[in-house]
C-alpha positions, -999 to 999 in steps of 0.1 A, spaced: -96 307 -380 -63 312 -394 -45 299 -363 -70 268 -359 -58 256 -392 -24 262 -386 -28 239 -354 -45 211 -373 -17 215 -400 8 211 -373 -11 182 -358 -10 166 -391 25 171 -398 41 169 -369 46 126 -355 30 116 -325 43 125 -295 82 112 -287 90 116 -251 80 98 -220 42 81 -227 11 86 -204 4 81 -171 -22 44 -183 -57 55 -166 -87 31 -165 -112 32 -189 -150 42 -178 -166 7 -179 -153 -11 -149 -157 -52 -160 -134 -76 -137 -145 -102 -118 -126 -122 -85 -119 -159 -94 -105 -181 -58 -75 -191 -52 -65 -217 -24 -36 -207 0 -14 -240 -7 -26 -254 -39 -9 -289 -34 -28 -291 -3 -61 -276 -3 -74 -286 29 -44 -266 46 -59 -233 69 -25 -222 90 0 -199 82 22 -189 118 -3 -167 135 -30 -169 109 -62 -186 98 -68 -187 58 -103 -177 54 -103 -173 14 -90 -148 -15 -89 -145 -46 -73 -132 -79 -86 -103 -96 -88 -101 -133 -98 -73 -164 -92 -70 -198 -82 -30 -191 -51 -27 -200 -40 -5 -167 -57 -29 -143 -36 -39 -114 -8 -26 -100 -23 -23 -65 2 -10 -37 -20 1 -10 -60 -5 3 -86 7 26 -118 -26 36 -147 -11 53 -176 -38 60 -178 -56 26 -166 -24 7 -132 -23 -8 -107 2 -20 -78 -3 -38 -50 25 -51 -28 17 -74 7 27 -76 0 50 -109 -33 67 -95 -58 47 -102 -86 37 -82 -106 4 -79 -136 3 -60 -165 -26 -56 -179 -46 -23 -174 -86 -20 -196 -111 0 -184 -136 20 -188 -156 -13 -163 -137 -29 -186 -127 -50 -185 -88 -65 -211 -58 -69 -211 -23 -75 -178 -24 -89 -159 12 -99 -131 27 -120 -118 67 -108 -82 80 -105 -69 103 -79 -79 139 -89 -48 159 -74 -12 150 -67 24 158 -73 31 172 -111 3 173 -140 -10 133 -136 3 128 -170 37 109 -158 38 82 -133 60 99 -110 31 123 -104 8 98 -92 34 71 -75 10 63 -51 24 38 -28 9 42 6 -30 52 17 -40 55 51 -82 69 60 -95 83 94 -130 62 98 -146 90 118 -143 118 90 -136 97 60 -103 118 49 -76 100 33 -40 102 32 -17 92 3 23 89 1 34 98 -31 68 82 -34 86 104 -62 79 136 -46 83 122 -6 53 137 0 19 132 18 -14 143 5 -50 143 17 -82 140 1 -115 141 13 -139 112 15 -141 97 -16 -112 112 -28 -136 139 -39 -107 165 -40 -69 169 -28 -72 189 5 -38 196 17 -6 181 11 36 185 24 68 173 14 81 170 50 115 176 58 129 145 69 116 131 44 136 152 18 167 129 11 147 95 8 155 84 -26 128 86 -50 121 52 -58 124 44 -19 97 69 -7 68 68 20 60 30 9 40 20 44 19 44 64 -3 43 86 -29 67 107 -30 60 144 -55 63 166 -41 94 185 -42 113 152 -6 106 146 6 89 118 40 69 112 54 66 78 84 41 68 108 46 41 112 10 16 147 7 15 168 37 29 190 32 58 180 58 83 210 84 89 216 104 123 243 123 132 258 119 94 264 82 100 245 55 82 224 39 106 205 0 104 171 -7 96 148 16 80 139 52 78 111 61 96 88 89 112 58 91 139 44 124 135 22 140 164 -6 148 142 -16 154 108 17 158 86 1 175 61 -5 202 83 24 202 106 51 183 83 81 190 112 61 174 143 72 149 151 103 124 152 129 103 136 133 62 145 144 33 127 125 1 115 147 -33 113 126 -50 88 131 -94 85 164 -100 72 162 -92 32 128 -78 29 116 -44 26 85 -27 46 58 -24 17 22 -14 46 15 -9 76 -19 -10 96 -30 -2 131 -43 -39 152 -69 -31 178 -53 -37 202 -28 -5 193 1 -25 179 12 -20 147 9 -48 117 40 -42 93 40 -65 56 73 -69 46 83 -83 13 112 -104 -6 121 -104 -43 147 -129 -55 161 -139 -84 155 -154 -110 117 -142 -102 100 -149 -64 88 -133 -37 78 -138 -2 68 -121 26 65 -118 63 40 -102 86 57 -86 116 41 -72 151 53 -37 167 43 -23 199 36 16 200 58 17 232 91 7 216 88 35 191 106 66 204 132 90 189 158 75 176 152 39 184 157 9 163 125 -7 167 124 -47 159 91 -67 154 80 -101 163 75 -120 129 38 -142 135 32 -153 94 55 -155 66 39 -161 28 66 -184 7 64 -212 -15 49 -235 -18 22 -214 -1 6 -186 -23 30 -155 -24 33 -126 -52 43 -89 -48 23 -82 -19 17 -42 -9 -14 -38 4 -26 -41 38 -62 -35 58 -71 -46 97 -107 -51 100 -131 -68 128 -158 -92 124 -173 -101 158 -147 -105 183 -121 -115 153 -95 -92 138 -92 -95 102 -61 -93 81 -65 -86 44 -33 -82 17 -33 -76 -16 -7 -77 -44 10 -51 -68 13 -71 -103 31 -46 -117 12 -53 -148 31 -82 -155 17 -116 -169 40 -135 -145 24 -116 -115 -14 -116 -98 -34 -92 -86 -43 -112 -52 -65 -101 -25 -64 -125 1 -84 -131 38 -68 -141 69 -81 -144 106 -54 -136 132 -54 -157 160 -40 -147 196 -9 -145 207 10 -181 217 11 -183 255 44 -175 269 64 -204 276 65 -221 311 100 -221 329 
């Protein structure tokens, strides 16, 4: 008894805590709702971006005050996933309509440090196996990769691989992706990737053989070249085996964009610089924010592109999550 007062006295005394504030977590009660948004609002009627057919989005909106901030996603059917880059988890499904149900609030239940600073749940990149459910998450302070079981139940596994040591922290595993092989590649934001103590062009980058959480050193080095002055912020597998990459611009005074680039597996080998073919690029005056996230579905015979948008929890800034049909590839030019 003694020692229990002398903690309330010292809680009473003693001024609220000084240092670095708490990871913000959503609350229990998980009220938003999607409103539409058009993809050029001075033209309505417009469908075409490069490569792609506009087929809808929409903002999401919620009074909670740690609502947002969405850097990575996972679509299934009509049921949505998003991570946040602090942790937290938003779940719900969406009809053609756009219209929501069974909406959700959780937060990752393991990861780098104690939770209660964001740098232990920077969360920037998510990738899932759809024939065990098991998810993958880069952690960008830490460089490191974790996995959780389905439904992010409970943190399985998780490594800081090697060559990912020296990425800066604020430049970490931003895109990642799970291949159908079981491999996985992972691309650093911004760092330039080194080899042989030289500084190299493009972007770090590594294609592991399998799981990296298990074998964090198989695997290799390469290099992405990203579109001249934007950053790799996903990454998702196309049927067809090549790889989708979402790049992204900020400029001053306060604007982004950002371009959707194609990869083939085949060009990825050690120490390659490995260049895309760009088939879409989000500017003004077309709809464009901080867009992070980035899912490949199929509907029929169609292959589905969906992106969504970190707001950083700024009022200047959406949270966007926007539908796109890719068409095929232009036919090669006649000579």
């Amino acid at each position: 008894m003694r020692i229990l007062l002398s903690v309330l006295l010292l809680l009473f005394l003693v001024p609220s805590w000084m240092g670095e504030s708490q990871l913000p977590l959503l609350g229990r009660d998980p009220v938003f709702e999607a409103r539409p948004v058009e993809l050029d609002s001075a033209d309505p009627a417009r469908r075409r971006v490069g490569q792609l057919t506009w087929l809808g989005g929409v903002q999401l909106l919620s009074s909670d005050s740690a609502f947002g901030g969405f850097s990575s996603m996972h679509v299934a059917d009509d049921h949505f996933t998003l991570l946040s880059d602090g942790g937290n988890i938003v779940r719900f499904r969406m009809n053609s309509l756009g219209q929501l149900s069974e909406r959700g609030f959780a937060e990752l239940p393991a990861g780098p440090g104690t939770g209660w600073l964001k740098q232990d749940r920077d969360s920037e990149s998510m990738t899932v196996d759809p024939a065990t459910g098991r998810i993958w998450v880069g952690f960008e302070s830490a460089n490191a990769i974790w996995r959780f079981s389905p439904g992010f139940a409970r943190g399985e596994a998780h490594a800081a691989p090697p060559a990912m040591a020296d990425w800066p922290p604020n430049e970490g595993p931003e895109a990642m992706t799970r291949l159908p092989d079981g491999g996985f590649v992972v691309i650093d934001e911004t760092r330039p990737w080194r080899h042989g103590g030289g500084r190299g062009k493009g972007r770090a980058a590594i294609r592991f053989s399998g799981d990296p959480t298990e074998h964090p050193r198989a695997g290799f080095a390469f290099s992405y070249l990203p579109p001249r002055g934007y950053d790799p912020s996903d990454m998702a597998v196309l049927p067809d085996g090549r790889l989708l990459i979402l790049n992204r611009q900020f400029r001053l005074p306060f604007e982004f964009a950002a371009k959707l680039v194609v990869i083939d597996q085949a060009a990825i080998r050690p120490g390659a610089l490995v260049r895309g073919r760009e088939i879409a690029t989000l500017a003004k005056p077309l709809i464009h924010d901080n867009f992070e996230g980035l899912a490949v579905t199929r509907e029929g015979d169609a292959t589905i592109i969906w992106i969504c948008s970190d707001d950083n929890q700024l009022f200047l800034q959406r949270s966007l999550l926007l539908k796109f049909r890719l068409e095929p590839d232009p036919a090669p030019a006649r000579r």
